[in-house]
Legacy VTK file of the C-alpha trace (Angstrom):
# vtk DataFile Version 3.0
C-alpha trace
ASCII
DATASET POLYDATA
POINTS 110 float
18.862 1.980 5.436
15.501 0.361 4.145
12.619 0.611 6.668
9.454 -1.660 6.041
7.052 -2.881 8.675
2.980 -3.119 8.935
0.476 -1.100 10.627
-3.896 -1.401 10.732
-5.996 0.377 10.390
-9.886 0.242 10.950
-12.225 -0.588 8.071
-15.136 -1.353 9.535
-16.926 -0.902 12.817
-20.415 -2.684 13.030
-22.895 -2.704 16.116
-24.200 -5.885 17.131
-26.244 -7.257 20.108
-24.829 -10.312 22.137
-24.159 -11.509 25.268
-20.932 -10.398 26.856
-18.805 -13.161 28.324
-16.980 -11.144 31.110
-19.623 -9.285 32.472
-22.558 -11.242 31.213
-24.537 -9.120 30.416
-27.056 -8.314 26.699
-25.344 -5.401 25.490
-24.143 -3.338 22.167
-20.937 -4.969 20.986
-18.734 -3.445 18.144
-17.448 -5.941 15.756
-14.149 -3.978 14.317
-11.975 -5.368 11.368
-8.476 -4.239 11.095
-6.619 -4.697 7.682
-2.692 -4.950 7.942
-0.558 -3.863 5.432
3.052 -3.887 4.798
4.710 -0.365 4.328
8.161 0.223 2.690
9.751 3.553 3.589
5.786 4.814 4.646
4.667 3.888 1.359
1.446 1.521 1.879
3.054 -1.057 -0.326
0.353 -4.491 0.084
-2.637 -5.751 2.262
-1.555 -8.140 4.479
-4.562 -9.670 6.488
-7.730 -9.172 8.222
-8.268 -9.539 11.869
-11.733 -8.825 13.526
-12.265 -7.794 16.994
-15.581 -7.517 19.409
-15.846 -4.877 21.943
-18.155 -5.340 24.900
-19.834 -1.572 25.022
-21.124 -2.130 28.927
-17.256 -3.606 30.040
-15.065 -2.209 27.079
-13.605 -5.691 27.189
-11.864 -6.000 23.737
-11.843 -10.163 22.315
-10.498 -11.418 19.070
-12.985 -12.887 16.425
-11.883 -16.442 17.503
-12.282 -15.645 21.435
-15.748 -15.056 21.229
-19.062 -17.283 20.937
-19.822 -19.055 17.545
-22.507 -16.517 16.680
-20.116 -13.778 16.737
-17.714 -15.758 15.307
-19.909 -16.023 11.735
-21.072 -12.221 12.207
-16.769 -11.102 12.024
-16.420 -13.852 9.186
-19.035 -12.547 6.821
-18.370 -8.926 7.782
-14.922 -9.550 6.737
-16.087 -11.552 3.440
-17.794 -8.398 2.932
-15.288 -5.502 3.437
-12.370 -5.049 1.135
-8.997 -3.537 1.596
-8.573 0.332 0.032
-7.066 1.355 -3.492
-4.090 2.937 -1.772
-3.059 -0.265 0.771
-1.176 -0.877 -3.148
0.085 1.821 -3.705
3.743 0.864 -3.569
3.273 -2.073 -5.543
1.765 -0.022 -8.515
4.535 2.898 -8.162
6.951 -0.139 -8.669
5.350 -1.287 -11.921
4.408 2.245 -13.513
8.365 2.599 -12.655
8.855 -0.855 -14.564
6.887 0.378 -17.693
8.553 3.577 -17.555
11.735 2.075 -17.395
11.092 -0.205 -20.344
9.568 2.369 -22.502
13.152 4.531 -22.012
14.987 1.724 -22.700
13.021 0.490 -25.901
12.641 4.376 -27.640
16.039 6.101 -25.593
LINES 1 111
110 0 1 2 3 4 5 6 7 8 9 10 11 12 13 14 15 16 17 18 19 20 21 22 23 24 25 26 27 28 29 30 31 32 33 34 35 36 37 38 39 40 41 42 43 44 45 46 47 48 49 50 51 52 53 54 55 56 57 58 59 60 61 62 63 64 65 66 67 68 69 70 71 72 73 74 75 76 77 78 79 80 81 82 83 84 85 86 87 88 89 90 91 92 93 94 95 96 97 98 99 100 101 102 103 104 105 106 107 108 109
């Protein structure tokens, strides 16, 4: 039985001041980017996307990056640009090829 899937997790959490469009009103936000990654038996095995989110701190109302106005919109896009996904998101991906290289290297002196 093989069990892969994805989960997130939070990068990056970044306070930022904007008008709310459910209750209107100047608040905090929280921009939040979530990497995916694909797992294979729990192993992280690759990064599989960004997705940024805004959270109203007066409302708690939670929006995707492309839900929101055009000024938060470039504020999730750069903060994204900026942020990169951890060493061990690949961590299945380089137990494959040390595996590989140890395979070959058995093969070739064994």
């Amino acid at each position: 039985m093989v069990i892969i899937g994805h989960k997130s997790i939070l990068l990056v959490s970044e306070p930022v001041k904007s008008l709310c469009s459910s209750c209107s009103s100047m608040q905090l936000h929280e921009l939040q980017i979530y990497q995916k990654y694909v797992h294979l038996f729990w192993i992280p095995f690759l990064p599989a996307g960004k997705t940024g989110y805004c959270v109203c701190k007066q409302c708690e109302k939670v929006e995707k990056q492309d839900e929101v106005n055009s000024n938060l919109q470039n504020q999730c896009y750069n903060l994204k640009q900026q942020v990169k996904a951890p060493i061990w998101m690949y961590a299945g991906a380089i137990l494959l090829v040390l595996l590989y290289l140890y395979l070959t290297w058995i093969e070739k002196n064994g």
